[in-house]
DRENTOR-560199 format. One record per residue: x negated, y negated, z negated of N, C-alpha, C in turn. Coordinates in steps of 0.02 Angstrom, whole numbers, plus 32768, in hexadecimal, padded with zeros to 4 digits. Atoms other than C-alpha are relative to their C-alpha. Layout:
<recs>
XYZXYZXYZ
...
</recs>
This chain:
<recs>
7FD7803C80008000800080007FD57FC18000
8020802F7FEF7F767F8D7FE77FE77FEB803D
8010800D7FB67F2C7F83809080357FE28022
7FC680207FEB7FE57F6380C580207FCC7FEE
7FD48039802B801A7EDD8043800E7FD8802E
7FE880157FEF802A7E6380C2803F80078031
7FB17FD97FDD80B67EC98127803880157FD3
7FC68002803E81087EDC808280227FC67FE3
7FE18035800881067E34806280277FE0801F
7FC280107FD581437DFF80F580448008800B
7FA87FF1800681DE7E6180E580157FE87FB6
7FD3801D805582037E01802E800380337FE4
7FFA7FD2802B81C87EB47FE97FCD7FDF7FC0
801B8004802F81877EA07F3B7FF480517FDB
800C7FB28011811E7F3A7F037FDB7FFA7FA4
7FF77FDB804581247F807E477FF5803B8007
80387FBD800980AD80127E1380127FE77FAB
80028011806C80E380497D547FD2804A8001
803A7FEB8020804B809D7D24800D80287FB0
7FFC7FEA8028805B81317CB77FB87FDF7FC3
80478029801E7FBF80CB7C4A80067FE07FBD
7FE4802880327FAE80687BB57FE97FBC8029
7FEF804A7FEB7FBD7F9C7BDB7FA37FF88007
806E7FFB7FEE7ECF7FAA7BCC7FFE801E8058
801F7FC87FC97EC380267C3E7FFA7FDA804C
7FD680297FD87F4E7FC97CB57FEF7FD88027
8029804C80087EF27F2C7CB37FC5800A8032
804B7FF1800A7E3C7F7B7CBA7FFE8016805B
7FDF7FEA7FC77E877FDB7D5B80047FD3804C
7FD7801E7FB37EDA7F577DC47FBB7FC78000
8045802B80127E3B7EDB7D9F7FD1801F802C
801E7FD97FDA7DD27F597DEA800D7FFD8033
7FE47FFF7FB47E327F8E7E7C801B7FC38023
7FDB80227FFA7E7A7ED97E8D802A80118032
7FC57FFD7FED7F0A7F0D7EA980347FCA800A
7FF180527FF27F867E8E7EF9804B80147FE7
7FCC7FF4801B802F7ED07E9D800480057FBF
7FF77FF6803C80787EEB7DFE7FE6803D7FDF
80057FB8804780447F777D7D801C7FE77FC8
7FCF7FF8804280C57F967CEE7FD180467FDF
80137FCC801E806A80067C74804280217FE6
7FD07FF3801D80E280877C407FEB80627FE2
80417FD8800B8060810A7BCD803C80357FCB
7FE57FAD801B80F8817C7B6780417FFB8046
7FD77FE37FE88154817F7C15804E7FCC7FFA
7FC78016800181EF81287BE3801C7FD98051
7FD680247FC4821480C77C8C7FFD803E8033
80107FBC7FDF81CB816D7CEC8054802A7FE6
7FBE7FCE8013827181D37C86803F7FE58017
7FB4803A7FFA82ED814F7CAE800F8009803A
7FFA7FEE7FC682C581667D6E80058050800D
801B7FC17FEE82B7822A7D5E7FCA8026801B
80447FDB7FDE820D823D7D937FEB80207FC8
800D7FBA801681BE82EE7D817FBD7FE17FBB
803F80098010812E82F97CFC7FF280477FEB
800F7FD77FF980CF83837D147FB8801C7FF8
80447FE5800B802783BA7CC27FDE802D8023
80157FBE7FDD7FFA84477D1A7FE97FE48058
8016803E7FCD7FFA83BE7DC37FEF7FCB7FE4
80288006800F7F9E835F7D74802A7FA67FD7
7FCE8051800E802E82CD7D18802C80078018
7FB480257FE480B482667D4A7FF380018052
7FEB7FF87FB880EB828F7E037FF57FC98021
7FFB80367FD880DC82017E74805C7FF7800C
7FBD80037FE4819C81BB7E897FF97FA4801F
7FE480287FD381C8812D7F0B802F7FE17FF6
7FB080107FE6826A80B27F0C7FFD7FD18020
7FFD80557FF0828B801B7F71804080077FE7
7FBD801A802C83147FC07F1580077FB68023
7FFF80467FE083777F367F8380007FDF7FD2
7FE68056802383967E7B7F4B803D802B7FDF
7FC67FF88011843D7ED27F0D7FF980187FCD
80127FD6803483E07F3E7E91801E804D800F
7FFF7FB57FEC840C7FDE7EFC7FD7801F8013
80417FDA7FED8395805E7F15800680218050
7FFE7FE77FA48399806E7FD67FD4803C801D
80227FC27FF0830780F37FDB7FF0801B7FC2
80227FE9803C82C681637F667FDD80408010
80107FB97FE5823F81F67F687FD080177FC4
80327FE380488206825A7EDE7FC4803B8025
803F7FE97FB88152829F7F268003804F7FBE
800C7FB58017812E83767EF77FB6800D7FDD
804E80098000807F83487EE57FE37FC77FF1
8017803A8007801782CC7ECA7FE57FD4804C
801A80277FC57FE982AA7F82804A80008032
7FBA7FFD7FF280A082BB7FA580137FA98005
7FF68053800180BB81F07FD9801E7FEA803B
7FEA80037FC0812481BB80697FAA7FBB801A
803980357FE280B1814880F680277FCE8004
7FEC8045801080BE808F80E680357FE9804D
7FE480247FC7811E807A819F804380387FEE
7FA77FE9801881B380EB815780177FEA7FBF
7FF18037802F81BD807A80C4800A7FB38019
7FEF803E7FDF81C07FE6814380317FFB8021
7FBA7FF17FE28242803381A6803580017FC9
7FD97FFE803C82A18043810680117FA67FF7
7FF0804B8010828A7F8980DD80227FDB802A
7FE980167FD382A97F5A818080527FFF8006
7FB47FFB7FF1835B7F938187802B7FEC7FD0
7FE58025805883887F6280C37FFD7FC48008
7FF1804F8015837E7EA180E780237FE28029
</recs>
């Protein structure tokens, strides 16, 4: 998604990453990678349970899950990944946006 941010922006997407992490880590993280989006630390899970994403030790954590959510606060896509490399590609998340505005 980073490499793409400006095709995200363009479509008036705003991207949120909640970070199974504590609020250090979070920080220490997006600083590093400057990252050009949000990180929500969320380190016992609670916003992760609310959406139903998997967590699964044995794969190695919390699942990767996906939503775009219009201006309306409806969740127009959603994809809970099997894996950890389980991630849709950024031009079927644009097609998505594309048709939601």
């Amino acid at each position: 998604m980073k490499k793409d941010i400006r095709q995200f922006t363009d479509r008036k997407a705003q991207i949120v990453v909640i970070a199974p992490h504590e609020k250090a880590k979070v920080e220490a993280y997006w600083e590093k990678e400057n990252l050009p989006f949000i990180g929500i630390p969320d380190p016992d899970g609670k916003l992760g349970k609310l959406y139903g994403q998997e967590w699964n030790l044995i794969k190695m954590g919390r699942m990767p899950a996906l939503f775009i959510i219009d201006k309306k606060s409806a969740i127009v896509f959603s994809q809970y990944a099997k894996n950890m490399a389980d991630i849709p590609e950024n031009n079927e998340l644009f097609e998505v946006l594309d048709r939601s505005t």
